[in-house]
One Martini backbone bead per residue (centre of mass of N, CA, C, O) as a GRO file, in nm:
protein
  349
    1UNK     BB    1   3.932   8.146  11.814
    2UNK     BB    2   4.193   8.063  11.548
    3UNK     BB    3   4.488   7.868  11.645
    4UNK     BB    4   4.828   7.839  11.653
    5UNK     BB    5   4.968   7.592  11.891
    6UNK     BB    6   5.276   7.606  12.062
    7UNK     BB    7   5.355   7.351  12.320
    8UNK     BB    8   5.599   7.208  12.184
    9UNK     BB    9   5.768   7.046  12.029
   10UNK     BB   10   5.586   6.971  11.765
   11UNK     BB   11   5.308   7.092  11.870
   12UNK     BB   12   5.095   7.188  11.634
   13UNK     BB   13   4.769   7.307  11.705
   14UNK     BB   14   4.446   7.378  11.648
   15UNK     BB   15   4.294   7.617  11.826
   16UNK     BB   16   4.045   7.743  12.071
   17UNK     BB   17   4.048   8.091  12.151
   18UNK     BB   18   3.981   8.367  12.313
   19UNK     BB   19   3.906   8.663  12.215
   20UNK     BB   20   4.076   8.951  12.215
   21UNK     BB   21   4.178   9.205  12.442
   22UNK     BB   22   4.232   9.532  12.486
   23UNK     BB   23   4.434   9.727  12.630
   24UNK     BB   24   4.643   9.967  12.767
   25UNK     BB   25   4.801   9.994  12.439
   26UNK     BB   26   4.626   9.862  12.253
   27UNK     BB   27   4.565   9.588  11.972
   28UNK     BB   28   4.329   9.450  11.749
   29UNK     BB   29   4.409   9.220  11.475
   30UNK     BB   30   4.272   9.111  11.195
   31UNK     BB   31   4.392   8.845  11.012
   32UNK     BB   32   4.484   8.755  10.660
   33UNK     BB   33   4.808   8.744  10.676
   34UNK     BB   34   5.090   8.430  10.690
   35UNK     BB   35   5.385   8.371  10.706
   36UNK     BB   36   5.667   8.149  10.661
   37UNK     BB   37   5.957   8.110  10.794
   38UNK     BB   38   6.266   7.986  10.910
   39UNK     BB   39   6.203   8.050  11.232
   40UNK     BB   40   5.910   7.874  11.231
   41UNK     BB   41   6.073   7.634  11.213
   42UNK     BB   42   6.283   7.643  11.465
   43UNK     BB   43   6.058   7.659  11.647
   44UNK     BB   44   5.918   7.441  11.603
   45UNK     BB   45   6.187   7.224  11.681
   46UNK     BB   46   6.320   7.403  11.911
   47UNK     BB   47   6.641   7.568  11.786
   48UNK     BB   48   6.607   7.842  11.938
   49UNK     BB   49   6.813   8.054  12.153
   50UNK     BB   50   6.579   8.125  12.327
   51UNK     BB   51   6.528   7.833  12.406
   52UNK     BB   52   6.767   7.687  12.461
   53UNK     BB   53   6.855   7.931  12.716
   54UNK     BB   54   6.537   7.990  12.840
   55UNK     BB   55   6.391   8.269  12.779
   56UNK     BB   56   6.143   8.117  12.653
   57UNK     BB   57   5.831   8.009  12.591
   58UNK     BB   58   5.607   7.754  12.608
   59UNK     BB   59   5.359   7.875  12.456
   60UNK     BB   60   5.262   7.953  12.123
   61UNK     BB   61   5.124   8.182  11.852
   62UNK     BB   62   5.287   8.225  11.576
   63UNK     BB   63   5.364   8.473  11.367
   64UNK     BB   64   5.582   8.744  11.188
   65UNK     BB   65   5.422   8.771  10.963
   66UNK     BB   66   5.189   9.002  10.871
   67UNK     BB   67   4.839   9.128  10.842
   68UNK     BB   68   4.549   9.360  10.892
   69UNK     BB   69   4.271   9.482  11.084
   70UNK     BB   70   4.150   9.675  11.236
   71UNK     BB   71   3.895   9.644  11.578
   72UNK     BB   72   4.053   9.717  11.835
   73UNK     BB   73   4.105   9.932  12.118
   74UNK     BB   74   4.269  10.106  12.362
   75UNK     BB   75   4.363  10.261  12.608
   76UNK     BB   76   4.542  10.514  12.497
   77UNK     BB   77   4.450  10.499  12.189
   78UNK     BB   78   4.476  10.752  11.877
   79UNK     BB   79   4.648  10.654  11.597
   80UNK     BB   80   4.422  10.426  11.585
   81UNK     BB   81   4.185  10.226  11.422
   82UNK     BB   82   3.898  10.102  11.294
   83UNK     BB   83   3.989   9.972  10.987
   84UNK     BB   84   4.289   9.985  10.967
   85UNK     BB   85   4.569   9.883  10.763
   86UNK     BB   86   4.832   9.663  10.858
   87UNK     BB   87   5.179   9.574  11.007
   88UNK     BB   88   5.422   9.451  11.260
   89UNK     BB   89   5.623   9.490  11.450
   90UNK     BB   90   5.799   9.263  11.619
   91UNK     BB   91   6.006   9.440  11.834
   92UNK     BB   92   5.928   9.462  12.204
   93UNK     BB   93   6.065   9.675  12.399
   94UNK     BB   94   6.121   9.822  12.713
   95UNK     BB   95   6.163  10.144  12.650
   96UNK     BB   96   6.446  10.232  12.849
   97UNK     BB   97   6.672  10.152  12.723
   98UNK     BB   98   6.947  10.264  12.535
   99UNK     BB   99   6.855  10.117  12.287
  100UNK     BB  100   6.563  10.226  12.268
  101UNK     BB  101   6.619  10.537  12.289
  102UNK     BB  102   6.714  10.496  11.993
  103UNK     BB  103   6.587  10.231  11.824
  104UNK     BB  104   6.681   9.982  11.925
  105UNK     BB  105   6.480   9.695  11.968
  106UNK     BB  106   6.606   9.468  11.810
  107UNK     BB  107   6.829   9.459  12.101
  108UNK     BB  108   6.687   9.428  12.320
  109UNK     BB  109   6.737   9.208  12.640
  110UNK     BB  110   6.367   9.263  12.682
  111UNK     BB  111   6.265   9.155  12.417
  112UNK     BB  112   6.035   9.093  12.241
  113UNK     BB  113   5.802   8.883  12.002
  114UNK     BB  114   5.608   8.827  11.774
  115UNK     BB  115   5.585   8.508  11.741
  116UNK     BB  116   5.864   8.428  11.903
  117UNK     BB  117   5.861   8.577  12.185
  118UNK     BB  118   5.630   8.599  12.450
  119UNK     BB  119   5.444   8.655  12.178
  120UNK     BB  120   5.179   8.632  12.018
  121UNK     BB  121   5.064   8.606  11.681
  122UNK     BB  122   4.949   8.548  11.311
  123UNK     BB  123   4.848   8.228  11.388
  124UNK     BB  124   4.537   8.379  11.351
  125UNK     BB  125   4.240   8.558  11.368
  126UNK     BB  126   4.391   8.712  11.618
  127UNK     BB  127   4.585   9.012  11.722
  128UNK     BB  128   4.788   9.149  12.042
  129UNK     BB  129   4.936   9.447  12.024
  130UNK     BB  130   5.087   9.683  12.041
  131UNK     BB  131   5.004   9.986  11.895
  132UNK     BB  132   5.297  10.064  11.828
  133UNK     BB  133   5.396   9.847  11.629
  134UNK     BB  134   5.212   9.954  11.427
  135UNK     BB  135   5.168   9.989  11.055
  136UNK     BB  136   5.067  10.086  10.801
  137UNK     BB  137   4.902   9.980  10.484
  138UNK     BB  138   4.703  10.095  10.342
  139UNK     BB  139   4.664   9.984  10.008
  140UNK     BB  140   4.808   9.746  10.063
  141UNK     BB  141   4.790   9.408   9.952
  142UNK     BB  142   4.760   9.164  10.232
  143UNK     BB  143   4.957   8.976  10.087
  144UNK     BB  144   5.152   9.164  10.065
  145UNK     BB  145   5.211   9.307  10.373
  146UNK     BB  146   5.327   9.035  10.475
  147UNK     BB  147   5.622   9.139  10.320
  148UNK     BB  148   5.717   9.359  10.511
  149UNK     BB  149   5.911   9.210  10.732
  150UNK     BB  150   6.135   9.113  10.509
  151UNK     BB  151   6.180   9.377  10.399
  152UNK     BB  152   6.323   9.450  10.601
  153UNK     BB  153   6.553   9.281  10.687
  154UNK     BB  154   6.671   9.382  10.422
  155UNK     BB  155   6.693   9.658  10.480
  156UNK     BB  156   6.855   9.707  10.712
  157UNK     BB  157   7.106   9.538  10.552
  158UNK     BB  158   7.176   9.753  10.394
  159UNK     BB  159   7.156   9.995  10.620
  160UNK     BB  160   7.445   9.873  10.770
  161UNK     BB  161   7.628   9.935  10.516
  162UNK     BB  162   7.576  10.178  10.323
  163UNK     BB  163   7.414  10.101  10.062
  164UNK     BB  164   7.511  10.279   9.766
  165UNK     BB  165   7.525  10.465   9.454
  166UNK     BB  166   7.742  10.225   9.310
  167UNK     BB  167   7.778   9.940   9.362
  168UNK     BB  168   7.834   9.631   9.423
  169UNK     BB  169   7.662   9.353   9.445
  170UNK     BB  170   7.601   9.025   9.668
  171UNK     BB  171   7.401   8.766   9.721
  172UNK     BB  172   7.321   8.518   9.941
  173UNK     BB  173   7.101   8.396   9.810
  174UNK     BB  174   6.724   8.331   9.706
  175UNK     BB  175   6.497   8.342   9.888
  176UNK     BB  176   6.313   8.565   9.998
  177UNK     BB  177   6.540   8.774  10.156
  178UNK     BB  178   6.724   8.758   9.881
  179UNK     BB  179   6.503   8.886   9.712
  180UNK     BB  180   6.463   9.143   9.847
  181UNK     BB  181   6.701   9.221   9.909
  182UNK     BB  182   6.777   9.281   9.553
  183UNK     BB  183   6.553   9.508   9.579
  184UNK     BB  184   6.688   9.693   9.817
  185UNK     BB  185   6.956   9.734   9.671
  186UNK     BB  186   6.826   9.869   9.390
  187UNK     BB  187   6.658  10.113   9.577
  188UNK     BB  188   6.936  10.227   9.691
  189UNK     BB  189   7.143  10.208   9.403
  190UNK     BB  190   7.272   9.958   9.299
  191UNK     BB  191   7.460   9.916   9.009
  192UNK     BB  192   7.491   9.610   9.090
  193UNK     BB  193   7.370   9.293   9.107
  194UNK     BB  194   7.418   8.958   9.253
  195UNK     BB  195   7.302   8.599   9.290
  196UNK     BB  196   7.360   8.339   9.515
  197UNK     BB  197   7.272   8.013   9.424
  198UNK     BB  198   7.160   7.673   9.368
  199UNK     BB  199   6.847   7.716   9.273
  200UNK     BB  200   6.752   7.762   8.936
  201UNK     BB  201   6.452   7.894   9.026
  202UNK     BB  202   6.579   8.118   9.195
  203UNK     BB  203   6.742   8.239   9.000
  204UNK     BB  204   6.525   8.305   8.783
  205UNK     BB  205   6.388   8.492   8.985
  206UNK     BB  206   6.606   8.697   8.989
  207UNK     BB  207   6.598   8.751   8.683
  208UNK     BB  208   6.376   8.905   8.695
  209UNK     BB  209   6.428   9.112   8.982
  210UNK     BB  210   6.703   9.259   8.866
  211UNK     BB  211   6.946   9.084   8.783
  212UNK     BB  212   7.297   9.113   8.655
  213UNK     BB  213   7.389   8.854   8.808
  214UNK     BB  214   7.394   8.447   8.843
  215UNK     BB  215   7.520   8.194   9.059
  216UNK     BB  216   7.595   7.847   9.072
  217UNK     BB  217   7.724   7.710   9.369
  218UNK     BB  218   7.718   7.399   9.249
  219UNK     BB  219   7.942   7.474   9.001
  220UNK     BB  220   8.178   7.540   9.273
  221UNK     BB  221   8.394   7.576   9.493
  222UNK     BB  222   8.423   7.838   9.747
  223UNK     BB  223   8.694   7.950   9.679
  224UNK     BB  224   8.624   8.025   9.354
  225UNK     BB  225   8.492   8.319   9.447
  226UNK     BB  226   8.697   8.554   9.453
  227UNK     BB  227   8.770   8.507   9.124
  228UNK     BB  228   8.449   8.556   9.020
  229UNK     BB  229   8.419   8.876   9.178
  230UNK     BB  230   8.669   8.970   8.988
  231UNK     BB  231   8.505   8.914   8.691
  232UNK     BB  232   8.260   9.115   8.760
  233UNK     BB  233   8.519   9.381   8.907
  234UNK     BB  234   8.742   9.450   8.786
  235UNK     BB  235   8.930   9.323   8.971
  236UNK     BB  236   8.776   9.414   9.311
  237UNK     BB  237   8.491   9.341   9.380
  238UNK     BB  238   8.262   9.359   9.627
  239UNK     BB  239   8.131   9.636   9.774
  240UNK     BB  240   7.899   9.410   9.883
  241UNK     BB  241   7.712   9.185  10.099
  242UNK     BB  242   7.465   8.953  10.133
  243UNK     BB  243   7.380   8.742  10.391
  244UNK     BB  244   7.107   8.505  10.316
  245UNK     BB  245   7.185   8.192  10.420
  246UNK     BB  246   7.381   8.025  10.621
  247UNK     BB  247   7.682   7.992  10.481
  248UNK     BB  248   7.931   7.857  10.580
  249UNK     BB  249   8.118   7.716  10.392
  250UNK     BB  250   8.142   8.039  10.249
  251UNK     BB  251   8.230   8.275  10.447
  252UNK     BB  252   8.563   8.294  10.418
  253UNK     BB  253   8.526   8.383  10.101
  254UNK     BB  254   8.374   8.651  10.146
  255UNK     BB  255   8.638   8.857  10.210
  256UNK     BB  256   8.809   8.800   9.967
  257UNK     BB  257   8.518   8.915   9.792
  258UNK     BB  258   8.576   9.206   9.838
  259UNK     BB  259   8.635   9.530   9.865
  260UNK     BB  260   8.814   9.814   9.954
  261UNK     BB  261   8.563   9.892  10.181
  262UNK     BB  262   8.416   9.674  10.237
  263UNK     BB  263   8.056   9.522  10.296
  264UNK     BB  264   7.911   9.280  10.556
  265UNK     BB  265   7.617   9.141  10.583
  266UNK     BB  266   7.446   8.948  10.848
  267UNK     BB  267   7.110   8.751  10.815
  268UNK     BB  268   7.184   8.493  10.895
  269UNK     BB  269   7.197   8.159  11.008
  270UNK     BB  270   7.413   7.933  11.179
  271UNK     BB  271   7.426   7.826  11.467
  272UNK     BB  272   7.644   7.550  11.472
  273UNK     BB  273   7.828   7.705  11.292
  274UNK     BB  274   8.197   7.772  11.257
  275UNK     BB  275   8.327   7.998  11.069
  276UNK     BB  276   8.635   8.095  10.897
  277UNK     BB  277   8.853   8.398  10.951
  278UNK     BB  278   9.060   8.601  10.781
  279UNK     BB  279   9.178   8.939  10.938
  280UNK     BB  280   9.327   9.035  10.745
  281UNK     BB  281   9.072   9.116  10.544
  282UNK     BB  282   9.010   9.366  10.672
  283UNK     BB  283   9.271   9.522  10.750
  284UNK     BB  284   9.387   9.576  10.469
  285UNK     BB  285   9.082   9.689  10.325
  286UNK     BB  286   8.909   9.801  10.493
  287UNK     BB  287   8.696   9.621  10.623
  288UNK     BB  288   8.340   9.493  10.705
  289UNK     BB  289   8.112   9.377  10.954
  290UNK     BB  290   7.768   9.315  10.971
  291UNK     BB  291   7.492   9.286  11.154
  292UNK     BB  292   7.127   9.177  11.089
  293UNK     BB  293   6.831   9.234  11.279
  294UNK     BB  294   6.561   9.221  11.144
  295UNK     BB  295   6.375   9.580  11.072
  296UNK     BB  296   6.426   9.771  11.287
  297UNK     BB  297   6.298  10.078  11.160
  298UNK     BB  298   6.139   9.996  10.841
  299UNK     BB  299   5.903   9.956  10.759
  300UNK     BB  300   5.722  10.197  10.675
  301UNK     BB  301   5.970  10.181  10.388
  302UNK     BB  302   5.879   9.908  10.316
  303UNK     BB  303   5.563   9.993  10.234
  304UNK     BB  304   5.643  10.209  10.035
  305UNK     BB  305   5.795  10.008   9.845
  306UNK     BB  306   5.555   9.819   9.792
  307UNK     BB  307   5.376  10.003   9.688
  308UNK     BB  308   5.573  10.156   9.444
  309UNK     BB  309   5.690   9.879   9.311
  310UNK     BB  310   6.044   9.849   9.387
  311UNK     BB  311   5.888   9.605   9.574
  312UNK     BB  312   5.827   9.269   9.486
  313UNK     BB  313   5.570   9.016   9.639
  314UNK     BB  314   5.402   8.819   9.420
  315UNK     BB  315   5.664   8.640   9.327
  316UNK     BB  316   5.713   8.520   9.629
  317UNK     BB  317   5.411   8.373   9.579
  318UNK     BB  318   5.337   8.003   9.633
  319UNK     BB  319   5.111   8.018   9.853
  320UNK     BB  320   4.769   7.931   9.990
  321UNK     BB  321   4.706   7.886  10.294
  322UNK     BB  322   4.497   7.721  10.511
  323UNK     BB  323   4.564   7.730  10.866
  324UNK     BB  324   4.494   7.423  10.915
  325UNK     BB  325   4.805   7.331  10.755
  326UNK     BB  326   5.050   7.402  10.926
  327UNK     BB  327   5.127   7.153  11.064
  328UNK     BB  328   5.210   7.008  10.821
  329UNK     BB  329   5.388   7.210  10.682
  330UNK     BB  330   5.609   7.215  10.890
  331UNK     BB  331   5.677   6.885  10.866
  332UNK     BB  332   5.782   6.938  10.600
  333UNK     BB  333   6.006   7.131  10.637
  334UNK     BB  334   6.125   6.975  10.884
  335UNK     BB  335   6.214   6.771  10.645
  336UNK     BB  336   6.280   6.897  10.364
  337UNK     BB  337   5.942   6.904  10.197
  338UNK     BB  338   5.811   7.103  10.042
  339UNK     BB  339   5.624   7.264   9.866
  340UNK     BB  340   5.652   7.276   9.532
  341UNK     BB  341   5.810   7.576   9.446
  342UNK     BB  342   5.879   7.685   9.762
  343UNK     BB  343   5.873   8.024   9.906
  344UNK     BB  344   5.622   8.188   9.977
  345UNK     BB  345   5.390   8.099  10.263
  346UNK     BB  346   5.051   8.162  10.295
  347UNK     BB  347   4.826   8.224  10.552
  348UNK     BB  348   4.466   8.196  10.607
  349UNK     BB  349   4.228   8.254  10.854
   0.00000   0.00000   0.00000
């Protein structure tokens, strides 16, 4: 089969390597589509903390958003069979500890990843992984299926905070995950979504997929932040904020901009930036922040979604590109130069 390896930081070239054999307990997809994420930027150039500290190691396989079609089956998978369209839950955990047994594989300490830590992925004409990983994609268009990683990991952040209706929810960021999470907070039941980001043409992305106001960042300082999310809300802040985009710069002011008992889930990666913040502003207002990591649980969720139309897939494709382009595609990316117009990126094997 044909594959991209990542041998080196920076070093991804297509290879020729044995088509997969699944063992007992695995399944053989035939991918269709890959997309592109910023996680497979960083680890192009070798960014992410799982190598920079030593538990991951290359060479790898990359890409962990994927769609395909079962072609087969080890010993011991039962619940799907050759011919079933599918596509992967990321998080590989041990299946034994705490975290695991309650269901969260995405905090696993001793968890893969496919496409991202110790486990090849989908930017390849076929991949291997475990069985139970696998959620069926039904009807859904391969090129839509490929983006229900990105739709859990919105959803899950939604899923943490307890987004539910009739909140005011804020987005930070516009980029895919951000307009998933716009989309997902809408479907969660938000009474107005607002998005947040630089770029007019994401920004009127925000406003095509049903936000109800959006703010351009680059119009305002970080501070003048907190005034503006009170002229949105009635002088209360936002029930609700999605961090999808990792601004330390604005971090500090997303907790003022929150209202009294507001939630904020933090879906960015922050790398090195070390924003500070005031927890004055948690304790007055009964205010929370948390983590959100991945897809947790919600894939199936995320599928009946992108299936359902009520997450729209289509509108955030803006590349549809041959395998072989991924090495200068990642150089152009890692160099922030890529193509003209580029939202979500999908490679076809």
């Amino acid at each position: 089969m044909q594959a991209l390896v990542l041998s080196a930081p920076r070093t991804l070239k297509l290879e020729t390597l044995p088509d997969p054999t699944p063992g007992p307990g695995e399944a053989v997809v035939e991918v269709s589509y890959a997309g592109i994420c910023g996680t497979d930027v960083e680890l192009f150039i070798n960014d992410l903390s799982h190598y920079t500290l030593g538990y991951a190691k290359l060479p790898i396989v990359p890409g962990h958003e994927w769609s395909g079609t079962v072609v087969a089956v080890g010993a011991g998978v039962n619940r799907l069979k050759p011919g079933e369209r599918v596509i992967a839950e990321v998080a590989i955990g041990c299946g034994t500890c705490r975290f695991c047994r309650k269901g969260y594989q995405n905090v696993c300490a001793d968890r893969r990843e496919v496409g991202i830590v110790n486990q090849d992925g989908g930017f390849a004409q076929f991949a291997k992984v475990p069985a139970r990983n696998l959620r069926r994609a039904g009807d859904l268009p391969p090129d839509a299926a490929a983006l229900s990683e990105p739709t859990a990991v919105a959803l899950n952040a939604c899923k943490v905070v307890e987004l539910a209706c009739p909140d005011r929810v804020l987005v930070v960021g516009a980029g895919p995950v951000g307009l998933l999470a716009l989309q997902c907070a809408r479907a969660c039941g938000a009474g107005e979504v607002t998005v947040l980001d630089r770029a007019p043409a994401r920004l009127e992305a925000a406003r095509k997929l049903g936000a109800a106001h959006v703010m351009d960042g680059s119009s305002f300082a970080p501070a003048e932040l907190p005034e503006r999310a009170k002229a949105l809300t009635r002088g209360e802040g936002f029930d609700v904020i999605l961090e999808c985009a990792g601004a330390g710069a604005l971090f500090g002011d997303l907790l003022p901009s929150l209202a009294r008992l507001g939630r904020l889930a933090v879906v960015g990666c922050f790398q090195e930036q070390r924003p500070a913040i005031n927890p004055d502003w948690l304790v007055g207002g009964q205010r929370r922040i948390a983590g959100a990591v991945g897809g947790g649980s919600y894939y199936a969720e995320a599928v009946d979604l992108l299936r359902s139309g009520r997450v729209q897939a289509p509108p955030l494709i803006s590349h549809r590109l041959p395998l072989r382009e991924g090495p200068a595609l990642l150089e152009r990316l890692a160099a922030r130069s890529g193509p003209d117009g580029a939202l979500k990126v999908l490679l076809q094997p």
